[in-house]
C-alpha positions as CSV (number, residue, x, y, z in Angstrom):
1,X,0.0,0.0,0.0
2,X,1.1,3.1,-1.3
3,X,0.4,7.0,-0.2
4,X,-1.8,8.8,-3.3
5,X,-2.3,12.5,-3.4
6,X,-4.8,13.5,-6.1
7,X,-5.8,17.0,-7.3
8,X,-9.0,17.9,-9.0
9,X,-9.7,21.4,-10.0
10,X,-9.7,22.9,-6.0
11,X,-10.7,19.1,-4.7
12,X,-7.7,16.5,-3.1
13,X,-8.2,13.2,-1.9
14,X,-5.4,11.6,-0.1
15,X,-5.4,7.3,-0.2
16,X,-3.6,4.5,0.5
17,X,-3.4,2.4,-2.2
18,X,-2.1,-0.7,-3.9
19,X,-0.4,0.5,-6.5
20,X,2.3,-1.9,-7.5
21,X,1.5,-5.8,-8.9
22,X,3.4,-8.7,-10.5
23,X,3.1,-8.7,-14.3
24,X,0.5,-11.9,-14.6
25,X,-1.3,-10.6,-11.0
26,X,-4.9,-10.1,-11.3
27,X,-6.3,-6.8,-10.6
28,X,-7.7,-6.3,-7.6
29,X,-6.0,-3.0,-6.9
30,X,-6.8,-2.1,-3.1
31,X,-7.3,1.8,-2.3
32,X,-8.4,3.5,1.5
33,X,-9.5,6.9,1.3
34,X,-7.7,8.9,4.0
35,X,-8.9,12.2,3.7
36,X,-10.3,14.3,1.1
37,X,-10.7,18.4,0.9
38,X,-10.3,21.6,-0.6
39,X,-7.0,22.6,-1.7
40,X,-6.3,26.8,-2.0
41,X,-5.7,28.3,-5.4
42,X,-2.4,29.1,-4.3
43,X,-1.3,26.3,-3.5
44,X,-2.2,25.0,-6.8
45,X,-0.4,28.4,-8.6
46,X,2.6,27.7,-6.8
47,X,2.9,24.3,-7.9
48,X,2.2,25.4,-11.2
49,X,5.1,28.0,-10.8
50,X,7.4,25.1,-10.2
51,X,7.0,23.6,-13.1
52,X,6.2,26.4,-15.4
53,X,10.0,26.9,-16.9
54,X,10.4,22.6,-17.1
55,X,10.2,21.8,-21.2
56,X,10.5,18.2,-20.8
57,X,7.4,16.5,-20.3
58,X,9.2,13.6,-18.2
59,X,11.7,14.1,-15.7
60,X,13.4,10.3,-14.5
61,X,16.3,10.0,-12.4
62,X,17.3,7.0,-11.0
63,X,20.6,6.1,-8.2
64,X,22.1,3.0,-9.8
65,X,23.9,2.9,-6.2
66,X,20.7,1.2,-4.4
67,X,19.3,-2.1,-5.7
68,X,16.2,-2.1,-4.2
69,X,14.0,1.0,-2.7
70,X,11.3,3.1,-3.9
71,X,9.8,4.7,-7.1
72,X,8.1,8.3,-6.5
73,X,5.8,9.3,-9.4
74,X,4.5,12.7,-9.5
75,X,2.2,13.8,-12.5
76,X,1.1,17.6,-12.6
77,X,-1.2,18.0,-15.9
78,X,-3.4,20.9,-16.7
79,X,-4.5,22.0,-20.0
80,X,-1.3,23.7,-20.7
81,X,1.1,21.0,-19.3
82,X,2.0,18.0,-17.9
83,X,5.4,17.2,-16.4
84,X,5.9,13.8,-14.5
85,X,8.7,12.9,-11.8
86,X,9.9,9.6,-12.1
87,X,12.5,8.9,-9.4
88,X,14.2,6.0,-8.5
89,X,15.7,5.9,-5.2
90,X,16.5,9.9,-6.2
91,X,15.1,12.8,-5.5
92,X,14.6,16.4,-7.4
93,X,14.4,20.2,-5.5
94,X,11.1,20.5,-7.6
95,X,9.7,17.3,-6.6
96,X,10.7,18.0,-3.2
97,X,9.1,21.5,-3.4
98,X,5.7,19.7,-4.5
99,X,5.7,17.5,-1.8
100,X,6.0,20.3,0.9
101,X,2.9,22.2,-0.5
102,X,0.8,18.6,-0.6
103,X,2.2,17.5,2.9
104,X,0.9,21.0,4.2
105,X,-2.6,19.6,4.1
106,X,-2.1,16.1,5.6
107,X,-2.3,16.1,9.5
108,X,0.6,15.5,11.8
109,X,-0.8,12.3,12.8
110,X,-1.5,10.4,9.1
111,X,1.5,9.0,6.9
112,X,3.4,11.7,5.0
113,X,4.5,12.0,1.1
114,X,8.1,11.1,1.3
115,X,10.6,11.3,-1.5
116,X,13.6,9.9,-1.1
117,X,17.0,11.9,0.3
């Protein structure tokens, strides 16, 4: 089970879901809705602002150091853009940045987004 942060125009829902399977495992993905809300405009411009001056559409960096770990995947689309973050065991300022403004709405006591160090 995997932490999920999800945007809609000013609505997030935060879950905990099953997001990784075996290639011939059936799918029977599992998700738990942790909280849901309104997310402020400004939030949303300033992650906007983070990405504005990226022109690639897919950012992936990996740490061929570590064999095993994590994958964070962040995907900001809007009708101008959409710039993913695919990092393997690695991390990015931007991506980092992101995860700041999204961890500002989750409680102390609930789980986190964490991207690796």
């Amino acid at each position: 089970m995997q932490p999920v942060f999800k945007i809609n125009d000013s609505k997030f829902i935060y879950t905990s879901e099953e997001v990784w399977r075996r290639p011939n495992q059936k799918e029977s993905l599992q998700k738990d809705t942790l909280l849901a809300g309104n997310i402020r405009v400004s939030s949303i411009d300033s992650i906007l602002n983070i990405i504005k001056d990226i022109s690639d559409t897919l950012i992936y960096k990996t740490n061929v150091s570590i064999m095993s770990g994590g994958m964070d995947d962040i995907t900001i689309s809007n009708n101008l853009k959409k710039v993913r973050f695919q990092l393997h065991n690695a991390s990015d300022v931007r991506a980092k940045k992101i995860a700041v403004i999204l961890n500002s709405y989750i409680p102390s006591n609930m789980e986190k987004l964490y991207l690796f160090e």
